[in-house]
C-alpha positions in Angstrom: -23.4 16.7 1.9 -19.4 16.8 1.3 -18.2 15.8 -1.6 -14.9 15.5 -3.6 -15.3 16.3 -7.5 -13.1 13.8 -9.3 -15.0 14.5 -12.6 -13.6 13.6 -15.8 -14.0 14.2 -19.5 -13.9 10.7 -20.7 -14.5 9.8 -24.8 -18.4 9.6 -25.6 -19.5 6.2 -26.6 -22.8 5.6 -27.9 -24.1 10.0 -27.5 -23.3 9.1 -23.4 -20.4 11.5 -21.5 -18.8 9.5 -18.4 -19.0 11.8 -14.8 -17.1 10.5 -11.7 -17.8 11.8 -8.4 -17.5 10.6 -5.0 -19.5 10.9 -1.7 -20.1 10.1 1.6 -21.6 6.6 2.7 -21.7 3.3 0.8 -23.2 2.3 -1.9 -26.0 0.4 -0.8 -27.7 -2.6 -1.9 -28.7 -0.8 -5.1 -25.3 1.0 -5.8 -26.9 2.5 -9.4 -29.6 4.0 -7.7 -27.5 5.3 -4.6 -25.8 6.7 -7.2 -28.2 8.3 -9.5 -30.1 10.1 -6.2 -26.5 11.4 -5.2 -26.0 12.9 -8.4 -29.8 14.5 -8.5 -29.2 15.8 -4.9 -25.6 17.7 -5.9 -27.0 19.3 -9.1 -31.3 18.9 -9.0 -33.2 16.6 -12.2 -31.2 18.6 -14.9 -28.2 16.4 -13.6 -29.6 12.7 -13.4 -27.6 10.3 -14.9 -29.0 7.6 -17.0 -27.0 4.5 -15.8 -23.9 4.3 -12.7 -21.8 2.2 -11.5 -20.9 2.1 -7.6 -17.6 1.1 -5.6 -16.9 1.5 -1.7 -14.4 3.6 -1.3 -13.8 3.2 2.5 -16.3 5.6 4.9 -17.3 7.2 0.9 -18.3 5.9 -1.9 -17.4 6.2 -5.7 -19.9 6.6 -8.9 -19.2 6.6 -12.3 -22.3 7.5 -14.2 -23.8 7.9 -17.6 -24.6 10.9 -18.5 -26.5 12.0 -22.2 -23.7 14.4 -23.9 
C-alpha cells in the first residue's frame, strides 16, 4: 500500500498529538474506522490512533487522526 506522508507536528490539546497521512481509496462509509485500520496497517497496534477524521481526496483519501502524545 502507497502512501504519501503529510505528517505534521500539530500543538497537543487535551495529552492527544495530531498525525495526517494520506492513502489510497476512499474513505468509506465509516471514514474513522477506514482510517484507524490504515494507520494500524502502515505502522502495526503500537500506531492506532484513538479518534480520525476522513476526507476524499480524489482516487486517495486523507486522515487526520488522534494520536496519545
Amino acid at each position: 500500500m502507497r502512501s504519501a506522508n503529510v505528517e505534521a507536528g500539530l500543538t497537543p490539546m487535551d495529552n492527544q498529538c495530531v498525525r495526517k497521512d494520506i492513502f489510497i481509496g476512499g474513505c468509506g462509509p465509516d471514514g474513522n474506522k477506514t482510517c484507524i485500520n490504515d494507520f494500524v496497517k502502515k505502522g502495526g497496534e503500537a500506531n492506532r490512533p484513538s479518534s480520525c477524521e476522513c476526507d476524499n481526496f480524489g482516487e486517495e483519501h486523507l486522515c487526520r487522526c488522534n494520536f496519545k502524545c
